[in-house]
PAFI-574493 format. One record per residue: residue number from 1; x, y, z of N, C-alpha, C in turn. Coordinates in steps of 0.05 Angstrom, whole numbers. Last residue first. Example, Ala and Ser with C-alpha at 12.3 -4.5 7.8 and 13.67 -1.06 7.14 Angstrom:
BEGIN
+-----+--------+--------+--------+--------+--------+--------+--------+--------+--------+
! seq !    n.x !    n.y !    n.z !   ca.x !   ca.y !   ca.z !    c.x !    c.y !    c.z !
+-----+--------+--------+--------+--------+--------+--------+--------+--------+--------+
!   2 !    257 !    -45 !    142 !    273 !    -21 !    143 !    258 !      1 !    157 !
!   1 !    264 !   -114 !    156 !    246 !    -90 !    156 !    264 !    -66 !    156 !
+-----+--------+--------+--------+--------+--------+--------+--------+--------+--------+
//
This chain:
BEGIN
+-----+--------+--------+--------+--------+--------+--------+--------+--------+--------+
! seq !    n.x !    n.y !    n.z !   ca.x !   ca.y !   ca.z !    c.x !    c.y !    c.z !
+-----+--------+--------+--------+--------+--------+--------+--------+--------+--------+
! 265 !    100 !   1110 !   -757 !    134 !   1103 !   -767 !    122 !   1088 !   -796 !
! 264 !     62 !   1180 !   -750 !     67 !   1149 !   -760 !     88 !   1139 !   -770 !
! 263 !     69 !   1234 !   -758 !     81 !   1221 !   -730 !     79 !   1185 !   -734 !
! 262 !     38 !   1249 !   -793 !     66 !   1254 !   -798 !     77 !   1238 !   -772 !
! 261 !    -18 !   1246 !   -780 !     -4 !   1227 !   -798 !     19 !   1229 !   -796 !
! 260 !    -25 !   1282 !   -737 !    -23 !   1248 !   -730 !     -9 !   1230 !   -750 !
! 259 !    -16 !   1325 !   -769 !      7 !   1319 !   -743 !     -1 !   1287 !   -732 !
! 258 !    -65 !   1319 !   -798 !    -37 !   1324 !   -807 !     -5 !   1317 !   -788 !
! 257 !    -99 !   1315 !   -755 !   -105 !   1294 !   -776 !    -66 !   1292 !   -788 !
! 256 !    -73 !   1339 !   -699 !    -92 !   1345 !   -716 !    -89 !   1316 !   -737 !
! 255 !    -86 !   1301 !   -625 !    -60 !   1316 !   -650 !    -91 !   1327 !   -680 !
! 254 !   -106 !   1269 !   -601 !    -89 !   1284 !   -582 !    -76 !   1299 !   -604 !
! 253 !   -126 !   1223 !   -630 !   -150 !   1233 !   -605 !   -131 !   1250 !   -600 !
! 252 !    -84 !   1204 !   -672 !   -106 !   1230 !   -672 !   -129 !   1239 !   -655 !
! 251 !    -60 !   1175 !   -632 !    -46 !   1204 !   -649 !    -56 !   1218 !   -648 !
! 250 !    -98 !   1128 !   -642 !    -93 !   1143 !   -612 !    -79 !   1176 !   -619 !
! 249 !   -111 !   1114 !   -691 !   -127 !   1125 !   -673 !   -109 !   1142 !   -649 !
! 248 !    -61 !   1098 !   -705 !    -65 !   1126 !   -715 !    -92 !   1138 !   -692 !
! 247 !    -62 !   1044 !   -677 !    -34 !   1070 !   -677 !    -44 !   1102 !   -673 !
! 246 !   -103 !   1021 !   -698 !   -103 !   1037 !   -661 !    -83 !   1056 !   -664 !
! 245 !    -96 !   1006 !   -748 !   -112 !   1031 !   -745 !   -102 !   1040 !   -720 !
! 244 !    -69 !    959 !   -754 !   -112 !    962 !   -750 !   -113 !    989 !   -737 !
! 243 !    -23 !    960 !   -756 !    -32 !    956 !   -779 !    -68 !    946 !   -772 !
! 242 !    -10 !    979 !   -714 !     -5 !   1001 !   -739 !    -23 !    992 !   -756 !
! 241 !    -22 !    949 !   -673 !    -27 !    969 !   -676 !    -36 !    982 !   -695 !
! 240 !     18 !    900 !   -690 !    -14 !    892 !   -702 !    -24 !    917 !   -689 !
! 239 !     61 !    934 !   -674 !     60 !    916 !   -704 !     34 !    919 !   -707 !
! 238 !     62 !    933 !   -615 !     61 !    954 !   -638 !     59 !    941 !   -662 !
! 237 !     53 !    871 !   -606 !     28 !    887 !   -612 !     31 !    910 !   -614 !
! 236 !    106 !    852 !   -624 !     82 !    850 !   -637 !     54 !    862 !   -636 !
! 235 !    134 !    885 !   -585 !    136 !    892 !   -613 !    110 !    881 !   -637 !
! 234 !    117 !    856 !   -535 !    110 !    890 !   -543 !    117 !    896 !   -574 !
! 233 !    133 !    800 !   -550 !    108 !    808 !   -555 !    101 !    841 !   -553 !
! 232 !    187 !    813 !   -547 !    169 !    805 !   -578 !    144 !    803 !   -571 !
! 231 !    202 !    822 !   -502 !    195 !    846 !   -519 !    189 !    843 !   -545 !
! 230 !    188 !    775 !   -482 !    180 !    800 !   -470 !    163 !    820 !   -495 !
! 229 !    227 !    743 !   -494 !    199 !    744 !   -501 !    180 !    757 !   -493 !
! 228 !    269 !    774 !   -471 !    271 !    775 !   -496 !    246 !    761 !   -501 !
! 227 !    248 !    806 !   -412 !    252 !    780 !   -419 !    252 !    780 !   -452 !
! 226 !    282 !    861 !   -381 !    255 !    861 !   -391 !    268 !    841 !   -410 !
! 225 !    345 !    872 !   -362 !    319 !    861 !   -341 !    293 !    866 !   -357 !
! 224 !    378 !    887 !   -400 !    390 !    870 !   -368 !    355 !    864 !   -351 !
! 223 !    359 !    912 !   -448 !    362 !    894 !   -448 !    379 !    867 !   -417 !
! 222 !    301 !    953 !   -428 !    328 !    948 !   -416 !    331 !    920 !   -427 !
! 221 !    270 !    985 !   -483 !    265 !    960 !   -464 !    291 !    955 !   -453 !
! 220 !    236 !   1042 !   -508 !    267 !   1037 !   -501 !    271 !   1008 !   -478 !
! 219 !    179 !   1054 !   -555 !    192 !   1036 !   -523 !    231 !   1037 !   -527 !
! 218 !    205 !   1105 !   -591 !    187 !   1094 !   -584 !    192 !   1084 !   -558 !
! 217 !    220 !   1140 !   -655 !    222 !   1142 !   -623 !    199 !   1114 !   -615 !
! 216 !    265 !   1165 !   -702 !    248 !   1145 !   -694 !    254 !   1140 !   -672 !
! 215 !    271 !   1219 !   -735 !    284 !   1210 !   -717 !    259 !   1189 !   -706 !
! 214 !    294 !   1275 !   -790 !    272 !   1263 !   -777 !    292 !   1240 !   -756 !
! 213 !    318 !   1315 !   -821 !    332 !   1309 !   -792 !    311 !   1295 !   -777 !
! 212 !    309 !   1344 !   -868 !    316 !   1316 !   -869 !    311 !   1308 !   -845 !
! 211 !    296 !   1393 !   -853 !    278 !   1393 !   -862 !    283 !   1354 !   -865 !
! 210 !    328 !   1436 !   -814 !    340 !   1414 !   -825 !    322 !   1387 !   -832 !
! 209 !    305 !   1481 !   -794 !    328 !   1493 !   -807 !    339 !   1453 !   -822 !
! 208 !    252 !   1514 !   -783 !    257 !   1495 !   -799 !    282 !   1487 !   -809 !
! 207 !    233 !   1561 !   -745 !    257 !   1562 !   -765 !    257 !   1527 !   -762 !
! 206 !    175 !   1594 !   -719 !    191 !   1568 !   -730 !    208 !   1573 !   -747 !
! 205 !    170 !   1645 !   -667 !    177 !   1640 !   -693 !    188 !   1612 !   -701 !
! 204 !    116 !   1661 !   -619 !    149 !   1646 !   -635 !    150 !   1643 !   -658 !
! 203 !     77 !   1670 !   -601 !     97 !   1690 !   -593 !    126 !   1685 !   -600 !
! 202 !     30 !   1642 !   -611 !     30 !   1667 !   -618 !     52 !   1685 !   -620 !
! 201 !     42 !   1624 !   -544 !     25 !   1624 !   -565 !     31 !   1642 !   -572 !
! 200 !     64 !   1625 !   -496 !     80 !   1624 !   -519 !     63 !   1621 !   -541 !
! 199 !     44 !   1607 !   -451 !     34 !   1633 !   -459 !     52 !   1645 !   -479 !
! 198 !     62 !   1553 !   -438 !     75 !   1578 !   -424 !     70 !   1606 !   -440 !
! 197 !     14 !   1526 !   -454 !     17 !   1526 !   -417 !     32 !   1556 !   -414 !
! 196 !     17 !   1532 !   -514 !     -8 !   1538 !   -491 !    -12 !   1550 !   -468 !
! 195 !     68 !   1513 !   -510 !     64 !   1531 !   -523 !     36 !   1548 !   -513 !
! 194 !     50 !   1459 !   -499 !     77 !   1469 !   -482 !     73 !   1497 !   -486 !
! 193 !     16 !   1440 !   -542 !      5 !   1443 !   -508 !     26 !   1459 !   -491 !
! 192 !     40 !   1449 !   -583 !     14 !   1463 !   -589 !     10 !   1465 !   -552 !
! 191 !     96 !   1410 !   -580 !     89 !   1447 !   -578 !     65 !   1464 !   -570 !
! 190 !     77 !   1362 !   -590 !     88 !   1363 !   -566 !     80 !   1398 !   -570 !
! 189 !     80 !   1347 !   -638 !     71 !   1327 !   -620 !     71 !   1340 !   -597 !
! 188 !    105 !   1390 !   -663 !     88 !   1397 !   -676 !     70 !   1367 !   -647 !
! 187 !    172 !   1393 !   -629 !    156 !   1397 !   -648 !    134 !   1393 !   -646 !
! 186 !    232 !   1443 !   -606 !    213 !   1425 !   -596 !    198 !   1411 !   -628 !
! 185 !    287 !   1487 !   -577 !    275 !   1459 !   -593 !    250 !   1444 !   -593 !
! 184 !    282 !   1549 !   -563 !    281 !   1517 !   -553 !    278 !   1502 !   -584 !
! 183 !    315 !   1614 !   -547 !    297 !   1592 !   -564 !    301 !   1570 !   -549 !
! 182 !    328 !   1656 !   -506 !    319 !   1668 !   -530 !    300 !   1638 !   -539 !
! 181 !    323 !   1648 !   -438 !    332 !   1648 !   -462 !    318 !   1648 !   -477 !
! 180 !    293 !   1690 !   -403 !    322 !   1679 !   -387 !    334 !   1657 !   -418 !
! 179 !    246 !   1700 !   -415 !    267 !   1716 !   -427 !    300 !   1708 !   -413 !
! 178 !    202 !   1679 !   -402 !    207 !   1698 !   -388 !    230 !   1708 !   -400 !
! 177 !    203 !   1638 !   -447 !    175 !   1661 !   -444 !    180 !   1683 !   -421 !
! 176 !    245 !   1615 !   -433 !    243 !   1620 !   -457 !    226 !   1647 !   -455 !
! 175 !    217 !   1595 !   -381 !    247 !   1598 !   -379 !    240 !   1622 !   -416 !
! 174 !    176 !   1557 !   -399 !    169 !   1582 !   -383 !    192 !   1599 !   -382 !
! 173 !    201 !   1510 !   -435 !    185 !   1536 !   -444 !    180 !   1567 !   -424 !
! 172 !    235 !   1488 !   -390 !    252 !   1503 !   -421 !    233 !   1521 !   -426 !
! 171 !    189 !   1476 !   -364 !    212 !   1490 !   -353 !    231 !   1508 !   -367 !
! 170 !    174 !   1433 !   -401 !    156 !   1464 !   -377 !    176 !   1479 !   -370 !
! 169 !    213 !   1396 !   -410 !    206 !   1416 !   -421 !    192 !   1437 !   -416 !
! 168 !    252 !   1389 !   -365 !    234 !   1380 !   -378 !    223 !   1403 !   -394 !
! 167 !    309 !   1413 !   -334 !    293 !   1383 !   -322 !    275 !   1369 !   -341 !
! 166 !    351 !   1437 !   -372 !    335 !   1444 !   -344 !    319 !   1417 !   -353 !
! 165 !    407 !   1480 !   -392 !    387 !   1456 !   -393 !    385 !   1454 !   -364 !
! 164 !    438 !   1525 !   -442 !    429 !   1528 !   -416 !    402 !   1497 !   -416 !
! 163 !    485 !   1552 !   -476 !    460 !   1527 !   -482 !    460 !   1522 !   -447 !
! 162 !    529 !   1579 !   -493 !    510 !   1582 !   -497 !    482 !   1572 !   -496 !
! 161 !    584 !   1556 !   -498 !    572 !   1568 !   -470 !    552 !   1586 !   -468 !
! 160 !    615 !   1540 !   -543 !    608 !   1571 !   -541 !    587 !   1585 !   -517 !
! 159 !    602 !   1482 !   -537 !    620 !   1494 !   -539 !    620 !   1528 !   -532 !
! 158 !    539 !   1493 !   -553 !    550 !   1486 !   -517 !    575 !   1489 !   -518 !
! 157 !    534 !   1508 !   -604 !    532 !   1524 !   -585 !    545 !   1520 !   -559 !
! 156 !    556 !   1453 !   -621 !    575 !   1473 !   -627 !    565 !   1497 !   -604 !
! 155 !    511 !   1420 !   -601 !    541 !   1420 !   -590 !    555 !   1434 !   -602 !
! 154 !    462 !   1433 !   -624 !    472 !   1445 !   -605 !    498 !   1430 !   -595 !
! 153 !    494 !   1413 !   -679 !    484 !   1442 !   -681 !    489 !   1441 !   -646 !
! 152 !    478 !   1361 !   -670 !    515 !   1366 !   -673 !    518 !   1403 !   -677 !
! 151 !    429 !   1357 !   -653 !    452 !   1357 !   -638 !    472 !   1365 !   -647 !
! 150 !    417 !   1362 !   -706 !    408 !   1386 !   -686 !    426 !   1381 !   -670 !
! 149 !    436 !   1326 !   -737 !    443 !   1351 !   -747 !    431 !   1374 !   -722 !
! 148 !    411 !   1274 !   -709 !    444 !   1279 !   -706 !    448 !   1315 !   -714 !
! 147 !    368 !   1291 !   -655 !    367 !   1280 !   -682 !    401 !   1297 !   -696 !
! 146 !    358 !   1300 !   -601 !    338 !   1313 !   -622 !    342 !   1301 !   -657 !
! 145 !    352 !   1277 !   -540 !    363 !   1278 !   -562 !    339 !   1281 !   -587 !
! 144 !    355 !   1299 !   -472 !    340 !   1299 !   -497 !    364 !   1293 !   -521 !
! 143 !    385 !   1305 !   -421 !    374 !   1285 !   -436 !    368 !   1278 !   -457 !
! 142 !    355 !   1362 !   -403 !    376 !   1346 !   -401 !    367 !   1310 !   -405 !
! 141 !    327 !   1414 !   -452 !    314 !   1387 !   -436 !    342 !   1363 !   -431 !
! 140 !    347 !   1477 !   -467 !    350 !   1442 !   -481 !    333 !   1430 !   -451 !
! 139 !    355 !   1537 !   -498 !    352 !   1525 !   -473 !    348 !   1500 !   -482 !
! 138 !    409 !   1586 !   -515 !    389 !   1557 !   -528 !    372 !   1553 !   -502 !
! 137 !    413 !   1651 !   -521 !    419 !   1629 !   -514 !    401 !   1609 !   -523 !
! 136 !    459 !   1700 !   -568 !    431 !   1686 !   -554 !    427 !   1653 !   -539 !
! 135 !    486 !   1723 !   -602 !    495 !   1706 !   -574 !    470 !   1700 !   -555 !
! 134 !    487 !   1716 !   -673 !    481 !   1723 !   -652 !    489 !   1718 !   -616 !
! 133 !    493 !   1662 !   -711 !    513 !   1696 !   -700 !    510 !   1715 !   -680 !
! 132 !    448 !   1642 !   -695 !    490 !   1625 !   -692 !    500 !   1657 !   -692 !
! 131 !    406 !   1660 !   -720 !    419 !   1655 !   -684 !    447 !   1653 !   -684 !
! 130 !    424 !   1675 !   -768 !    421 !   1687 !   -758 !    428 !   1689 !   -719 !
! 129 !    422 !   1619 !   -790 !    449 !   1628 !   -783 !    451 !   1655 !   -772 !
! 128 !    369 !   1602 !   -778 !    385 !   1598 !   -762 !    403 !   1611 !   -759 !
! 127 !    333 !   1660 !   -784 !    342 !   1636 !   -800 !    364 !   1628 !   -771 !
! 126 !    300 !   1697 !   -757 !    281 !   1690 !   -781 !    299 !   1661 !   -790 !
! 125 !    305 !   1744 !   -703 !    307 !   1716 !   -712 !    297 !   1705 !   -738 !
! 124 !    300 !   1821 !   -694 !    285 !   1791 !   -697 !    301 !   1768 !   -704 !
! 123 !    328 !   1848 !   -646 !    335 !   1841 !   -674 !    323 !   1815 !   -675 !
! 122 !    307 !   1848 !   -590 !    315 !   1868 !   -603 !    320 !   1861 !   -628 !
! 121 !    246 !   1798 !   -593 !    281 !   1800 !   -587 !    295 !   1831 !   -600 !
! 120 !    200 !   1791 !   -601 !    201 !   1809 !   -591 !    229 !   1813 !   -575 !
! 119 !    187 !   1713 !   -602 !    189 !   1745 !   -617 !    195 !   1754 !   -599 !
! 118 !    230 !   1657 !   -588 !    207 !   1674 !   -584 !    211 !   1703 !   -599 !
! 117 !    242 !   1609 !   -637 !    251 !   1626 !   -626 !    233 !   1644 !   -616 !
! 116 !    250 !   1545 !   -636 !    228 !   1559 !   -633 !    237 !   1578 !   -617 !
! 115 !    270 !   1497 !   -691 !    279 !   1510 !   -674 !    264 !   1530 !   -666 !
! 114 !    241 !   1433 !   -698 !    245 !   1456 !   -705 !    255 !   1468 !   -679 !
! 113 !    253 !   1355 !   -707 !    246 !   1385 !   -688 !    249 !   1404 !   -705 !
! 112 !    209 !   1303 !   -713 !    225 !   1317 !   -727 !    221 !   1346 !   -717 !
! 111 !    190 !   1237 !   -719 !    186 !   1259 !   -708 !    207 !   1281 !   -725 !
! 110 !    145 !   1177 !   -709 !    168 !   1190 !   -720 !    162 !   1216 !   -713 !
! 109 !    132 !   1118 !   -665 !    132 !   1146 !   -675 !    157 !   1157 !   -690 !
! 108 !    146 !   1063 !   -651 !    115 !   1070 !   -650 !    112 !   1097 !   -668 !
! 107 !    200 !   1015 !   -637 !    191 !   1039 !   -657 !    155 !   1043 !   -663 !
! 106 !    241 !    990 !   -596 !    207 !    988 !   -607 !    195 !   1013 !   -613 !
! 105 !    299 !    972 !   -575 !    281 !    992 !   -582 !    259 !    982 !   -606 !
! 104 !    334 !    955 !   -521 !    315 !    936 !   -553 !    298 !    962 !   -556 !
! 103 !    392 !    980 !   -482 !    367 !    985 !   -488 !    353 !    962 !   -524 !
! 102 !    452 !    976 !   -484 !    432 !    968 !   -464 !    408 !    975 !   -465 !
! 101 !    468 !    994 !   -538 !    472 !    976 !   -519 !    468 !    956 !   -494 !
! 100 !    434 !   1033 !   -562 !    438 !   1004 !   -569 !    441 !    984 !   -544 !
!  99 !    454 !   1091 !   -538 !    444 !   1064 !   -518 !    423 !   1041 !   -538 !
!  98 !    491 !   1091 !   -577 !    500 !   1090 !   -541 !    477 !   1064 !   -533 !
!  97 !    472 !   1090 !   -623 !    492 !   1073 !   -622 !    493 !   1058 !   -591 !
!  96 !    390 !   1105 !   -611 !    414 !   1112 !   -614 !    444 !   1095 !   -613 !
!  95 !    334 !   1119 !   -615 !    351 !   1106 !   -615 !    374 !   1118 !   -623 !
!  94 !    288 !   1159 !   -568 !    298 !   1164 !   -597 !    325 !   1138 !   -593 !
!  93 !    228 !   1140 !   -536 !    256 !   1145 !   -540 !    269 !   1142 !   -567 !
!  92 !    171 !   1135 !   -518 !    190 !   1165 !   -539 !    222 !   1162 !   -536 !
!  91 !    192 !   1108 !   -455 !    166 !   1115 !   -477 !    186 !   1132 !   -496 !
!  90 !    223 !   1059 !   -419 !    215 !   1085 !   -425 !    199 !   1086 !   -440 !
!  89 !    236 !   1005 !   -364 !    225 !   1011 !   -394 !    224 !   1037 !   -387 !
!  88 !    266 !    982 !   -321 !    256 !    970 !   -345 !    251 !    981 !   -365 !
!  87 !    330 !   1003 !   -284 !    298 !   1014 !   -290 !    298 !    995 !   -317 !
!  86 !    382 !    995 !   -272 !    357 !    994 !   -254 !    329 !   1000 !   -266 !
!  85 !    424 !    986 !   -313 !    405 !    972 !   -309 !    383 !    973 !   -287 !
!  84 !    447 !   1036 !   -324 !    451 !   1020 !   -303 !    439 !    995 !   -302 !
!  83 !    411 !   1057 !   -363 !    447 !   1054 !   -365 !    465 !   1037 !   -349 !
!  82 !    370 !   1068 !   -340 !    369 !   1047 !   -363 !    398 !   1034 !   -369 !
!  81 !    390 !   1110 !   -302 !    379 !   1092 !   -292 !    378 !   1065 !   -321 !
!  80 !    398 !   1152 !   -349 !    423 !   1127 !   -331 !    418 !   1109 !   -308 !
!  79 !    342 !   1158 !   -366 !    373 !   1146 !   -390 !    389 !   1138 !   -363 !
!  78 !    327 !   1182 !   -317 !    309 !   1161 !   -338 !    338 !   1145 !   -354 !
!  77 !    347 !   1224 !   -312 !    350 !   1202 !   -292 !    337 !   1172 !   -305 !
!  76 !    337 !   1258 !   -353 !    365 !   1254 !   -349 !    373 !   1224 !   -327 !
!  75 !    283 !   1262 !   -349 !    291 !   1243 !   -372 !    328 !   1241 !   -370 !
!  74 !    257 !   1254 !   -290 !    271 !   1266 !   -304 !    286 !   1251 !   -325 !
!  73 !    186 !   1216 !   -288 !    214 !   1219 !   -274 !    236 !   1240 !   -298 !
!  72 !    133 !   1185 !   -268 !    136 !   1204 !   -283 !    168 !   1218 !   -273 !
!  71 !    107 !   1114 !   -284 !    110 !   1135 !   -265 !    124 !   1155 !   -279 !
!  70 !     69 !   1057 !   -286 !     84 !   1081 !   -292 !     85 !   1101 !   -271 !
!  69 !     76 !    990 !   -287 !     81 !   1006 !   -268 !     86 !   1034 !   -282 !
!  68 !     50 !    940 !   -330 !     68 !    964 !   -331 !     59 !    977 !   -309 !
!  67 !     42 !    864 !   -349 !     28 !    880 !   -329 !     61 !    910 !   -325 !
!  66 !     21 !    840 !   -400 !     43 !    851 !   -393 !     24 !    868 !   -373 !
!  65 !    -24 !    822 !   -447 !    -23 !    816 !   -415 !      1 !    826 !   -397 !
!  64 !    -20 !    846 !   -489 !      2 !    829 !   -488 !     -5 !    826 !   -453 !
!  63 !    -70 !    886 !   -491 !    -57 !    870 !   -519 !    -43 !    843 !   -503 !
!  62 !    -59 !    923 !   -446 !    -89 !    902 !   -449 !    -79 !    876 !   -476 !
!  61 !     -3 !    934 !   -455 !     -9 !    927 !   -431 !    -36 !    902 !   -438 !
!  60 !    -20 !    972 !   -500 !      0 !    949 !   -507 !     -9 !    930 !   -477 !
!  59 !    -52 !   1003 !   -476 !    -65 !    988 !   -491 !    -46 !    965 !   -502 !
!  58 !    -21 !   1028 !   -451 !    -44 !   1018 !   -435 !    -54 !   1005 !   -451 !
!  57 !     19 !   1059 !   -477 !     29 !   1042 !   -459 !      7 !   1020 !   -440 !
!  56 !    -15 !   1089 !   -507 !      3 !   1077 !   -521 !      1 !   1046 !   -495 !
!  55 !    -30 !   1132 !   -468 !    -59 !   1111 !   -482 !    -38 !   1084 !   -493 !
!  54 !     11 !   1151 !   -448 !     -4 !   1142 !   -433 !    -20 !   1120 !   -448 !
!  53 !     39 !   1175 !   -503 !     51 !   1149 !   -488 !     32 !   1131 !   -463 !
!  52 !     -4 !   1207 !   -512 !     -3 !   1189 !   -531 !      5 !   1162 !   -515 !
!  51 !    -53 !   1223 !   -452 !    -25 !   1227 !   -470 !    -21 !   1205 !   -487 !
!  50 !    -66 !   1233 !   -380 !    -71 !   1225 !   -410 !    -42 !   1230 !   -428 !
!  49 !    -52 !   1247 !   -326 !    -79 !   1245 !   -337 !    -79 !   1233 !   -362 !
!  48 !     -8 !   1260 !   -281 !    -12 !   1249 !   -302 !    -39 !   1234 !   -306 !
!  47 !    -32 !   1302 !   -237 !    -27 !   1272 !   -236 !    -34 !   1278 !   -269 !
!  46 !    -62 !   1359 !   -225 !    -33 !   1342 !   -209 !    -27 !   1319 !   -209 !
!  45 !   -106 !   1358 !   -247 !   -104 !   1361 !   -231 !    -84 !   1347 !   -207 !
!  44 !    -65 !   1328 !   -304 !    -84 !   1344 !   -304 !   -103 !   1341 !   -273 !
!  43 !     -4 !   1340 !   -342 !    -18 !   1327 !   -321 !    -45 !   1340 !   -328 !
!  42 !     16 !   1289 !   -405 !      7 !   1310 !   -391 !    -12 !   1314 !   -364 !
!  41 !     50 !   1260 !   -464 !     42 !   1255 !   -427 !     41 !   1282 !   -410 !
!  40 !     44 !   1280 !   -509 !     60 !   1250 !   -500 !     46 !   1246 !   -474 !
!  39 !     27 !   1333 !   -514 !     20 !   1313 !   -520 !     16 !   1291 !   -513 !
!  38 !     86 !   1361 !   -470 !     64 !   1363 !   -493 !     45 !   1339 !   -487 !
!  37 !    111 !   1321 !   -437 !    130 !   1330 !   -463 !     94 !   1336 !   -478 !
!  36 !    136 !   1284 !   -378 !    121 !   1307 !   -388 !    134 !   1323 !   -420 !
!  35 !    150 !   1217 !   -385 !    159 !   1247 !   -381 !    144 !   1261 !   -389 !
!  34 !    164 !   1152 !   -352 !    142 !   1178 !   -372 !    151 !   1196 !   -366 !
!  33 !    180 !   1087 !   -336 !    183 !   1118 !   -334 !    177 !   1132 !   -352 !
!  32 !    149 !   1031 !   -321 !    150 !   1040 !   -347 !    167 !   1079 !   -337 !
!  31 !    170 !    967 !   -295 !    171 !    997 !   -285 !    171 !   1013 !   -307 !
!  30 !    135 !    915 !   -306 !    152 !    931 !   -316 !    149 !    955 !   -295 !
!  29 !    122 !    848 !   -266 !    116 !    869 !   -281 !    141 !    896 !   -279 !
!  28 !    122 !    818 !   -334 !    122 !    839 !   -316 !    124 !    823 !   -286 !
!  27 !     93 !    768 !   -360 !     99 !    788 !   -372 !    105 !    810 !   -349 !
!  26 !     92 !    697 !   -331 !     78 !    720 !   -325 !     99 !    753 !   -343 !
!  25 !    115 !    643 !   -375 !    121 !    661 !   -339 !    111 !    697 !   -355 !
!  24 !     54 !    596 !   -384 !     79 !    616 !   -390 !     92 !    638 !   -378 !
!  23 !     63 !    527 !   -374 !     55 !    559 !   -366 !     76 !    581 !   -375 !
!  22 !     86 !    483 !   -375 !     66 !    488 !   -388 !     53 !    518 !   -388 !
!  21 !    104 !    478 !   -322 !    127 !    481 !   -343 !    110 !    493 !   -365 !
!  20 !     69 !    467 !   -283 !     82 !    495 !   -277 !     96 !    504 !   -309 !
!  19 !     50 !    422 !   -316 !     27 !    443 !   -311 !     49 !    463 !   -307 !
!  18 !     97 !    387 !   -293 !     93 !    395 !   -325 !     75 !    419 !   -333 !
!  17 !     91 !    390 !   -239 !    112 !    403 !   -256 !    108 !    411 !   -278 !
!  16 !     42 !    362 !   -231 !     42 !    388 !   -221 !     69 !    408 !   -235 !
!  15 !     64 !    313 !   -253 !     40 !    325 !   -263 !     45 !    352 !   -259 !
!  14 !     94 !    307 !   -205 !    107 !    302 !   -231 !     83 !    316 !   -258 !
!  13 !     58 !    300 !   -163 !     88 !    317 !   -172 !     94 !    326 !   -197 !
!  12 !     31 !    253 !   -179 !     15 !    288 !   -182 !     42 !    307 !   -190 !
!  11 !     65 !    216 !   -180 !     51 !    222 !   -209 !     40 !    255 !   -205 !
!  10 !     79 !    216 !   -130 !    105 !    216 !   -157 !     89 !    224 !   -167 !
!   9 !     30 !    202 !   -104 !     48 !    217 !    -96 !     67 !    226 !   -115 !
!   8 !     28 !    146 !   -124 !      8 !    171 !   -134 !     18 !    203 !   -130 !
!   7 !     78 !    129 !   -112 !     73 !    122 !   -137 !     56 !    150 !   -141 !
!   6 !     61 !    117 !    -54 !     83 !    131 !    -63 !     90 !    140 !    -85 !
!   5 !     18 !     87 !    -58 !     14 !    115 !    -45 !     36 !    139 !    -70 !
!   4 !     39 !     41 !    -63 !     23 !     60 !    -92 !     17 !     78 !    -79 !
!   3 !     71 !     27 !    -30 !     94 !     33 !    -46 !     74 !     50 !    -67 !
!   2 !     37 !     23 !     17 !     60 !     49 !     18 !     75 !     53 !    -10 !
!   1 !     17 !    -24 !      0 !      0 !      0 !      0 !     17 !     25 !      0 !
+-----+--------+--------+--------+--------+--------+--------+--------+--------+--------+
//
């Protein structure tokens, strides 16, 4: 009797393993970090309320059973936390050689900056090489990358100790609008609300200065801690996004028809 006890005993075990093996280990969960940028992610009575990356990141979530933690953190702390491997995931990130390295990037958006000089400077602004001669300052978002010909533009300024950076972009715009500096970088995903908040409507000039300089943004996945079947399934359901519409839907609940299309990869 002890020895078919012992037997039934083996068989559940052994059952009970194959069932654990048979399962697929749970998606998350992720630490997603968000940044205030326009559009992308915005508050609204002191808590991130909505936004492309908000709707983005909630509906990949319902898609891929992936369970995401967000939260809202400085995009300078954002990149070397990813650098380190302490943090899982970002939103809108632009790829790049660097962080190849430690980051799988999942392409949702395209983009492309202009340079946004406010009016009412003693000698108006109209072209870039206008600014460059001038000694006006930049202001930048620490962190940000804008796409190789803007960067390699503001790194000649930062050479010339011209380029002043601050936490996010609220900050670049209000900064700008009070006159502590002349321009920012920004675009068409993001400006209409930044532009709104810091009473910059109306009050800048676009200079278009590198009409090629587009730049593909999206999930940035830590390749030290989010599971390479992880991130084939976030890539698959950006994939089956694009191609039923949700992509564009979401763009265009938060953008015009024109600015949703141009933001599609």
């Amino acid at each position: 009797m002890g020895t078919v006890m012992t037997w039934i005993a083996a068989g559940l075990l052994a059952a009970a393993g194959a069932q654990a093996l048979a399962q697929p280990a749970a998606c998350g969960p992720y630490r997603v970090a968000l940044y205030e940028y326009g559009s992308l992610a915005f508050r609204q009575a002191g808590q991130i309320a909505a936004g492309i990356d908000v709707d983005i990141v909630d509906e990949v979530g319902r898609r891929t059973g992936c369970k995401f933690e967000t939260f809202v953190d400085a995009r300078i702390r954002t990149w070397a936390d990813l650098a380190r491997g302490t943090l899982d995931i970002t939103v809108s990130a632009i790829e790049t050689e660097e962080r190849d390295r430690f980051a799988r990037f999942v392409i949702y958006m395209t983009g492309r900056n202009r340079l946004l000089v406010r009016a009412g400077l003693p000698e108006p602004v109209s072209t870039l090489e206008a600014f460059e001669h001038s000694q006006l300052r930049l202001a930048v978002v620490k962190g940000f990358k804008h796409g190789p010909q803007w960067d390699h533009w503001i790194a000649k300024l930062r050479g010339q100790g011209r380029v002043d950076e601050y936490a996010d972009a609220n900050v670049v715009a209000r900064l700008v609008a009070l006159g502590r500096d002349a321009a920012f970088l920004s675009e068409p995903v993001a400006w209409g609300r930044i532009l709104a908040d810091s009473k910059l409507a109306g009050r800048i000039t676009v200079i278009d200065a590198f009409p090629g300089d587009t730049y593909a943004a999206g999930f940035a996945l830590s390749r030290a801690r989010v599971r390479a079947d992880d991130a084939r399934k976030i890539q698959d359901a950006i994939t089956a996004m694009r191609e039923d519409g949700t992509l564009y839907k979401i763009f265009s609940a938060h953008l015009s028809r024109n600015e949703a299309l141009s933001s599609m990869p």
